[in-house]
C-alpha positions as CSV (number, residue, x, y, z in Angstrom):
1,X,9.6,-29.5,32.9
2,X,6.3,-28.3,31.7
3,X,7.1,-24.0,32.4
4,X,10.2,-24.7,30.7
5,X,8.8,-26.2,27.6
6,X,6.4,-23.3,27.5
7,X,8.8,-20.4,28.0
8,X,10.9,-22.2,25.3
9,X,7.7,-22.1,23.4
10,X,7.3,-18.0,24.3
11,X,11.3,-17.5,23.2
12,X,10.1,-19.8,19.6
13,X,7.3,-17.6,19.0
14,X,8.9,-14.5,20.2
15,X,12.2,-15.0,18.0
16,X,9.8,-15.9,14.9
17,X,7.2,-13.2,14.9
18,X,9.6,-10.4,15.7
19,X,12.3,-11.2,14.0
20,X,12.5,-14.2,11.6
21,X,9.3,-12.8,9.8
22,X,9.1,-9.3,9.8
23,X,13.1,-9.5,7.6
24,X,11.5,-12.1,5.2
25,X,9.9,-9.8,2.6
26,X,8.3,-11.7,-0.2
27,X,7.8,-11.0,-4.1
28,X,3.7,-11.4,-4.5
29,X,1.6,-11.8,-7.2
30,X,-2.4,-11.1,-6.9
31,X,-5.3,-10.1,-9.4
32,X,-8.0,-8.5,-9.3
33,X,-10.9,-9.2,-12.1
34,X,-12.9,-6.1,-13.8
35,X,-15.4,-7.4,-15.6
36,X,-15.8,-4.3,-17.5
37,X,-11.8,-3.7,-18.3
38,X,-11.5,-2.7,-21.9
39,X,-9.2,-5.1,-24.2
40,X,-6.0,-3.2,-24.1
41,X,-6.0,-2.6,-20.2
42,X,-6.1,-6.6,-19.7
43,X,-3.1,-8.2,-18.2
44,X,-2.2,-4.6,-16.8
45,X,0.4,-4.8,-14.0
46,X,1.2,-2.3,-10.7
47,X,3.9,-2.5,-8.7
48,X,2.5,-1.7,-5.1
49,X,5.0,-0.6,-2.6
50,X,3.6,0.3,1.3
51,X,4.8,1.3,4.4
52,X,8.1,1.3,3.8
53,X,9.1,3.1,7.0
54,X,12.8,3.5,6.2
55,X,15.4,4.9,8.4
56,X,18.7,3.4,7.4
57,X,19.8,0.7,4.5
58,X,19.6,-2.2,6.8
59,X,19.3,-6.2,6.0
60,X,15.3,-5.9,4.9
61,X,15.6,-3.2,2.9
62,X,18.8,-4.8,1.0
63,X,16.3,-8.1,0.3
64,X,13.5,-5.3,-0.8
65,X,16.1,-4.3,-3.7
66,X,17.5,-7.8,-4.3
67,X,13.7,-8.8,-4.6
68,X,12.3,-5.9,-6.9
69,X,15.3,-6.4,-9.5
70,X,13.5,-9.5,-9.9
71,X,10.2,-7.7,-11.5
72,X,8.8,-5.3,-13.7
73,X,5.6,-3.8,-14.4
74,X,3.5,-1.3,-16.5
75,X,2.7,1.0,-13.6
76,X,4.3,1.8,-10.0
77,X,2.5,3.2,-6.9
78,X,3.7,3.8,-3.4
79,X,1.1,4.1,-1.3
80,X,2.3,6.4,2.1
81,X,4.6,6.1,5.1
82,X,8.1,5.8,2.7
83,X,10.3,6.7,5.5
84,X,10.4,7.0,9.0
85,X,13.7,9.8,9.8
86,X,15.0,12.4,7.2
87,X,17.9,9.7,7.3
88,X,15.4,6.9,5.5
89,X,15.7,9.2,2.7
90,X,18.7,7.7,1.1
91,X,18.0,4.5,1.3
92,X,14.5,5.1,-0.1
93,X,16.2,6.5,-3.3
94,X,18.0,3.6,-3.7
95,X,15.5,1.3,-3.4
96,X,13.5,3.2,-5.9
97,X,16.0,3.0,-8.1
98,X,15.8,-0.6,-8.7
99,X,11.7,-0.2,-9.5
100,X,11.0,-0.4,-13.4
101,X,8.0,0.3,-14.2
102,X,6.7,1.6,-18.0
103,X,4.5,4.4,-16.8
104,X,6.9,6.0,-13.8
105,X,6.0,5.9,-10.1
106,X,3.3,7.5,-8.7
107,X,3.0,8.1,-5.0
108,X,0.8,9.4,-2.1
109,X,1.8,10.6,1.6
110,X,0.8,8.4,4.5
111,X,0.5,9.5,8.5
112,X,4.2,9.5,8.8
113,X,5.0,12.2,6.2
114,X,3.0,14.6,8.8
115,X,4.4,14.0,11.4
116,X,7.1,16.3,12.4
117,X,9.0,14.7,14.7
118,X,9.7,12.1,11.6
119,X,10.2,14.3,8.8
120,X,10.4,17.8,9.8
121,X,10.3,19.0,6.5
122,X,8.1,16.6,4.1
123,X,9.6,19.1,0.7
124,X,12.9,17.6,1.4
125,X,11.1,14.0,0.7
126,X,9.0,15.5,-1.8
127,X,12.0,17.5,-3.5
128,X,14.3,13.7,-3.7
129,X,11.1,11.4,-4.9
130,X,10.8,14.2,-7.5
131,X,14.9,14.2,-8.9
132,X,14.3,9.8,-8.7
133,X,11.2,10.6,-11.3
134,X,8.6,9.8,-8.7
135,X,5.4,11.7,-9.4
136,X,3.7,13.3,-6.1
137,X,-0.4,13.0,-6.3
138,X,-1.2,14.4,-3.0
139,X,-4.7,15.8,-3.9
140,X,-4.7,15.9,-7.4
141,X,-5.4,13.7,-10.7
142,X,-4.0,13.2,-14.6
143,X,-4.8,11.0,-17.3
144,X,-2.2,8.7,-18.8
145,X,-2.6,6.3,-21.4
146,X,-1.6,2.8,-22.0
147,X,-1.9,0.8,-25.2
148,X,-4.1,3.4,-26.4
149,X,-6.8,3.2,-23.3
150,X,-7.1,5.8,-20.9
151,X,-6.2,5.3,-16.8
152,X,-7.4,8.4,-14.8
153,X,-5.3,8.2,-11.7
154,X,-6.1,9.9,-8.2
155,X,-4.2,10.1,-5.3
156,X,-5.2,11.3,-2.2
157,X,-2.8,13.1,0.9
158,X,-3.4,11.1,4.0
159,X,-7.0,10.0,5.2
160,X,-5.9,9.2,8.5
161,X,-5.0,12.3,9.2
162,X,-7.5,14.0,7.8
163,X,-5.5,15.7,4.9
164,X,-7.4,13.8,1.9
165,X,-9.3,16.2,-0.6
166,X,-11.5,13.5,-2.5
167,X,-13.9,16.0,-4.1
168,X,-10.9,17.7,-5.9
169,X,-9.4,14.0,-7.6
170,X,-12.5,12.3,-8.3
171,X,-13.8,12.4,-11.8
172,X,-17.2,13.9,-12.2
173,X,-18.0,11.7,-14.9
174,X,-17.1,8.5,-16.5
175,X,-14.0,9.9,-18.4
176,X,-11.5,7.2,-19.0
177,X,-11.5,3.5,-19.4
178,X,-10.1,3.1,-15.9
179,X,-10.7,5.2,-13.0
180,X,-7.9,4.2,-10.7
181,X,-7.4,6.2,-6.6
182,X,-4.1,5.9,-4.9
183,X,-4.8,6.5,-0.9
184,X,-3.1,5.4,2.2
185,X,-5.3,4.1,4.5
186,X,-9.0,2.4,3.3
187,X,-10.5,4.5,5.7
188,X,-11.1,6.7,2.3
189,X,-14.0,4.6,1.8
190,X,-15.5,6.4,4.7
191,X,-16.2,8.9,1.5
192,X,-19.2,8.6,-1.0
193,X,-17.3,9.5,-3.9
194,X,-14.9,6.5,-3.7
195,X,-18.4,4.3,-6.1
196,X,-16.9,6.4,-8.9
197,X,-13.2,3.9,-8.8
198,X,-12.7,1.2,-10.1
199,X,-10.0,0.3,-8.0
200,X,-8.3,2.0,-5.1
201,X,-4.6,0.9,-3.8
202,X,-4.2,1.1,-0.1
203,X,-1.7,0.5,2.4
204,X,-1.4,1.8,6.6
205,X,-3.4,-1.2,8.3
206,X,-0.2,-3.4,7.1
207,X,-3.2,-6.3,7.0
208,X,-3.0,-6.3,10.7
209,X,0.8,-7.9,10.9
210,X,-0.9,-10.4,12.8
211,X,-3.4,-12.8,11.1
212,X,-4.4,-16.1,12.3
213,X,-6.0,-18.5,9.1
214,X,-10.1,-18.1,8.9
215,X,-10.2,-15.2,11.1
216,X,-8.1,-12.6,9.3
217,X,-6.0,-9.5,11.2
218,X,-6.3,-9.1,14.7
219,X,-6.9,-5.7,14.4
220,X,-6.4,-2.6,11.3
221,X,-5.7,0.5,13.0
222,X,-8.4,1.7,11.0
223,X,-11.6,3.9,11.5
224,X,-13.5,1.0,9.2
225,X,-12.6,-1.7,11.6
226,X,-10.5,-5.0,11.2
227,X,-12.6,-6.1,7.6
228,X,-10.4,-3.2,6.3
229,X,-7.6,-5.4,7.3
230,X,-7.8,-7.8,4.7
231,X,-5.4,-7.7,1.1
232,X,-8.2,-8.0,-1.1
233,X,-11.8,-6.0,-0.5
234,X,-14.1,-7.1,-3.0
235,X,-17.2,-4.8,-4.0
236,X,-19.6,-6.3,-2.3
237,X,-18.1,-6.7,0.9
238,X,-17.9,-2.7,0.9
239,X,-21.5,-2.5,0.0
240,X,-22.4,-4.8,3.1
241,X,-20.3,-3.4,5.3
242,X,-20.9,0.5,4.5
243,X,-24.7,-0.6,3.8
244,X,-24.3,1.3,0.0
245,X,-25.7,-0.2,-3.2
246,X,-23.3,-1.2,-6.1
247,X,-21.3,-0.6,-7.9
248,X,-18.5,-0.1,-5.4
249,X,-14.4,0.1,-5.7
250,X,-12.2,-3.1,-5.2
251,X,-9.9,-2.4,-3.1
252,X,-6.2,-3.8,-2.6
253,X,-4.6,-3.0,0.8
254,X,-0.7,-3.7,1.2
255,X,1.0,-5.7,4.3
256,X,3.2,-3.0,4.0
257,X,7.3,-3.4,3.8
258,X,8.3,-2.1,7.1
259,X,7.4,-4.0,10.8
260,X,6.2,-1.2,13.2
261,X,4.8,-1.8,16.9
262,X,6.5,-1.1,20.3
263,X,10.0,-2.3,21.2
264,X,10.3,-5.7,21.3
265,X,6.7,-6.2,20.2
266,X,7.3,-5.4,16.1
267,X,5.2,-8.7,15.4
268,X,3.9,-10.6,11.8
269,X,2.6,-13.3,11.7
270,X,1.0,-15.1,8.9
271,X,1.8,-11.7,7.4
272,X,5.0,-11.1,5.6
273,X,6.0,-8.0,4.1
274,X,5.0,-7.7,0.3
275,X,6.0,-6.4,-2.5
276,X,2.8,-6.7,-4.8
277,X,2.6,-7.4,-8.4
278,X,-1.1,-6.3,-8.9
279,X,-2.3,-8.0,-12.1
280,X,-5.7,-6.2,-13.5
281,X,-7.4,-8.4,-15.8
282,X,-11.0,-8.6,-17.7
């Protein structure tokens, strides 16, 4: 009696982790507090989208549309890894085109967009994201401004695979009221230059998919470790952790949209895919 309660208990865990949870995406709301945010950037809002990983228009990424018709924000950013197959390019479009956002969409290329036996030929993604008004910041910067303050954004091409060009996006200076980096995997921090951000936007580690409450992710698939794991890096924990001085960036990492793993082990738990509402306040 007692095996069969426990592989009953296996098939429970089994069913929920790979696929109960991994399909229920949820609509998430965090903040992050600058202390030194001018006035008309307070209350900004950015849409995060990660690790999206499409192939086809299946059930999740029906519920990611259903769920981001529901929201609207100042600012948009997709952080790497959009779509897993040349085919995930359709359904990517039409995902995007339910994103409102005041500024556009801005986005960076993760691991997957190098890999060829994904996307043969990344200027066929980068060709669509730019007809659906997506602007592409591999390696490079611009200004925009927002209730009259001035947001210099950054993006980096992937750090995991060693594409990211740091030195050529980040600002020499203090030259806008908010110095903002767009990078796939946190393993950017691995760089120097990151102290000059306020805020960097992350996504690859998928905050582990796996999490257990008080210890964090099981693991980050990450240079930095599993402390790069976590949704929320605060300033100081970067300073500890890298042994640095402050100032240093906060840092938001995405638990991503899409489930990945090997067959019949694509597990979350205590980890649902997000769609992020990143709120920016004083």
């Amino acid at each position: 009696m007692l095996s069969e309660w426990f592989w009953l208990g296996i098939a429970a865990v089994w069913v929920w982790t790979n696929l109960v949870e991994p399909s229920r995406p949820r609509l998430r709301d965090r903040t992050v507090r600058l202390p030194e945010l001018p006035p008309p950037l307070d209350g900004l809002t950015i849409l995060h989208l990660s690790d999206l990983h499409t192939r086809k228009m299946g059930l999740l990424e029906r519920k990611v549309c259903r769920l981001l018709t529901q929201t609207s924000a100042d600012l948009a950013v997709l952080t790497g890894d959009l779509v897993d197959a040349e085919s995930g390019i359709p359904p990517l479009m039409e995902i995007l085109s339910h994103v409102r956002a005041v500024q556009g969409i801005y986005a960076v290329w993760g691991n997957s967009e190098h890999k060829p036996l994904r996307i043969a030929h990344p200027n066929i993604l980068a060709d669509s994201l730019q007809r659906a008004g997506v602007h592409l910041l591999n390696n490079e910067a611009r200004v925009i401004t927002h209730r009259g303050a001035s947001i210099w954004l950054a993006g980096v091409d992937d750090p995991h695979s060693e594409h990211a060009d740091l030195p050529k996006v980040a600002p020499t200076s203090r030259c806008a009221d908010l110095h903002l980096l767009l990078a796939h995997s946190p393993d950017v921090l691995q760089h120097p230059l990151t102290t000059v951000f306020d805020l960097i936007l992350c996504g690859h580690t998928h905050c582990g998919q796996v999490r257990f409450p008080g210890f964090g992710a099981l693991w980050s698939h990450a240079r930095l470790g599993r402390w790069v794991g976590e949704p929320l890096i605060p300033p100081e924990q970067i300073a500890r952790r890298l042994r640095r001085s402050l100032p240093q960036p906060h840092v938001v990492v995405s638990p991503g949209v899409a489930t990945v793993g090997a067959p019949l082990l694509k597990m979350r738990l205590f980890c649902p895919p997000e769609i992020t509402v990143l709120r920016v306040t004083r």
